[in-house]
C-alpha positions in Angstrom: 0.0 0.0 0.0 1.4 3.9 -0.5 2.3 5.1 2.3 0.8 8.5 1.8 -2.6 6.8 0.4 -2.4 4.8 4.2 -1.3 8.2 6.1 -4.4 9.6 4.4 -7.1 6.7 5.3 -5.7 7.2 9.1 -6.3 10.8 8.8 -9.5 10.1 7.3 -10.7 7.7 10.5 -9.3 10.3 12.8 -11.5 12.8 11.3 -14.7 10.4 11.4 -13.9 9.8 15.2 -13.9 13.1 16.2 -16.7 14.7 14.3 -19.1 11.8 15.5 -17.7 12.6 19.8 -18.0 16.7 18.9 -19.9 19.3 20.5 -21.7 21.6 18.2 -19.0 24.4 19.3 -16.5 21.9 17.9 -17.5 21.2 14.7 -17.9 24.9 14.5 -14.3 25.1 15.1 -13.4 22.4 13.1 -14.9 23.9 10.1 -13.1 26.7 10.5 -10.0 25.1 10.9 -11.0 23.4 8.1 -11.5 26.4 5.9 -7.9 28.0 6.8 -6.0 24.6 5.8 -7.8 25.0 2.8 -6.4 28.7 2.3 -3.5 28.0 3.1 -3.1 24.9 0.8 -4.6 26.7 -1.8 -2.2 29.4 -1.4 0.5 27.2 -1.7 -1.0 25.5 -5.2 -1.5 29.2 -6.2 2.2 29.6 -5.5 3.7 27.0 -7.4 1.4 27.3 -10.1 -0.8 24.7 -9.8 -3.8 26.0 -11.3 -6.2 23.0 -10.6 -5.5 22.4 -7.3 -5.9 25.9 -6.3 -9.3 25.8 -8.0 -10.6 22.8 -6.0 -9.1 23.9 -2.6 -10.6 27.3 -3.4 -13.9 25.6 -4.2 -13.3 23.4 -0.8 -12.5 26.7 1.5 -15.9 28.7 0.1 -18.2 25.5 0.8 -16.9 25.5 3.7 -17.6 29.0 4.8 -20.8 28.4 2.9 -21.6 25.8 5.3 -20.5 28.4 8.2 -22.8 30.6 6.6 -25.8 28.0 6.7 -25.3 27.3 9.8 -26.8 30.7 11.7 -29.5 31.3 12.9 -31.1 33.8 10.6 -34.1 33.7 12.4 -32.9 35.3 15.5 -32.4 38.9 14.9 -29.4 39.8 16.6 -27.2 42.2 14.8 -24.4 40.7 15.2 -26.0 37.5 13.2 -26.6 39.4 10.4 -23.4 40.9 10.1 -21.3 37.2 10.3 -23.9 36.0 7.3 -22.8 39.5 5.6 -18.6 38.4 6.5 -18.9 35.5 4.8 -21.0 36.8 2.0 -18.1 38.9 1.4 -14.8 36.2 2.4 -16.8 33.8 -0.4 -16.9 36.5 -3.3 -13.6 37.6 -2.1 -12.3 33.9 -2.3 -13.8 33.5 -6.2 -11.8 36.7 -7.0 -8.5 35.3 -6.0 -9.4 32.3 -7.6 -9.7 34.6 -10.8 -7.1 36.5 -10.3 -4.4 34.1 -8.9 -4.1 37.0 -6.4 -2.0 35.4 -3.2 -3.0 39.1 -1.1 -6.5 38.0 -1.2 -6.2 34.8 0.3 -4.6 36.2 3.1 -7.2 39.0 3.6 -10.3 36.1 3.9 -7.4 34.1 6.3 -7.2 37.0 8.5 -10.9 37.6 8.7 -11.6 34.0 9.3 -9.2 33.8 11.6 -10.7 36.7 13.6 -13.9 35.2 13.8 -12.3 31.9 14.9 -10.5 33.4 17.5 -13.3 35.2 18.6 -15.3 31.7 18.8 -12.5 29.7 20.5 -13.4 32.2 23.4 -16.7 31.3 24.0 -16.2 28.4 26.2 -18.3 25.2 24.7 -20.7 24.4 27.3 -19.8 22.0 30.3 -22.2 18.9 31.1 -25.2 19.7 33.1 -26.2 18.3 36.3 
């Protein structure tokens, strides 16, 4: 067997196991760690030129922040609701633009944001088991 095709099924079982054990604040987080690998591998493809790779890890990174997106409540009318369903409106059409453009800035402009907003939920503690 290839090694890397093996290294890649373990990854793959690791992922399984801990999305199936995770708290909804976890797979929240996971996503958006999820959608910065993505950046950042699609960075690199960008960098050495790899035009197809960069397209699908683009494509992977704004489903992902799609899914982000789908995920809020819309319902509730907090302000602050509206405005992360407008942030990654914006980091998706910004992503399709440096897809276009092959524009490396841009990538790191939705990073940053993302990364904000991640930071930003990895301090709201996930809650603790009730009693």
């Amino acid at each position: 067997m290839n090694p890397m095709l093996a290294l890649r099924q373990y990854q793959k079982i690791g992922a399984q196991a801990q999305t199936s054990e995770a708290s909804p604040h976890r797979l929240v987080q996971m996503l958006m760690e999820g959608g910065l690998d993505r950046i950042a591998q699609a960075k690199g493809a960008m960098e050495r030129k790899d035009i197809a790779n960069k397209g699908v890890l683009i494509g992977k990174a704004i489903g992902i922040i799609g899914g982000l997106r789908e995920g809020l409540d819309l319902e509730n009318q907090a302000e602050s609701v509206g405005e992360l369903d407008n942030l990654y409106t914006y980091m998706m059409k910004r992503l399709t633009e440096a897809n276009v453009s092959a524009d490396p800035k841009i990538l790191d402009e939705v990073a940053d944001l993302l990364r904000t907003v991640k930071d930003g939920w990895d301090a709201i503690a996930a809650p603790g088991p009730q009693f």
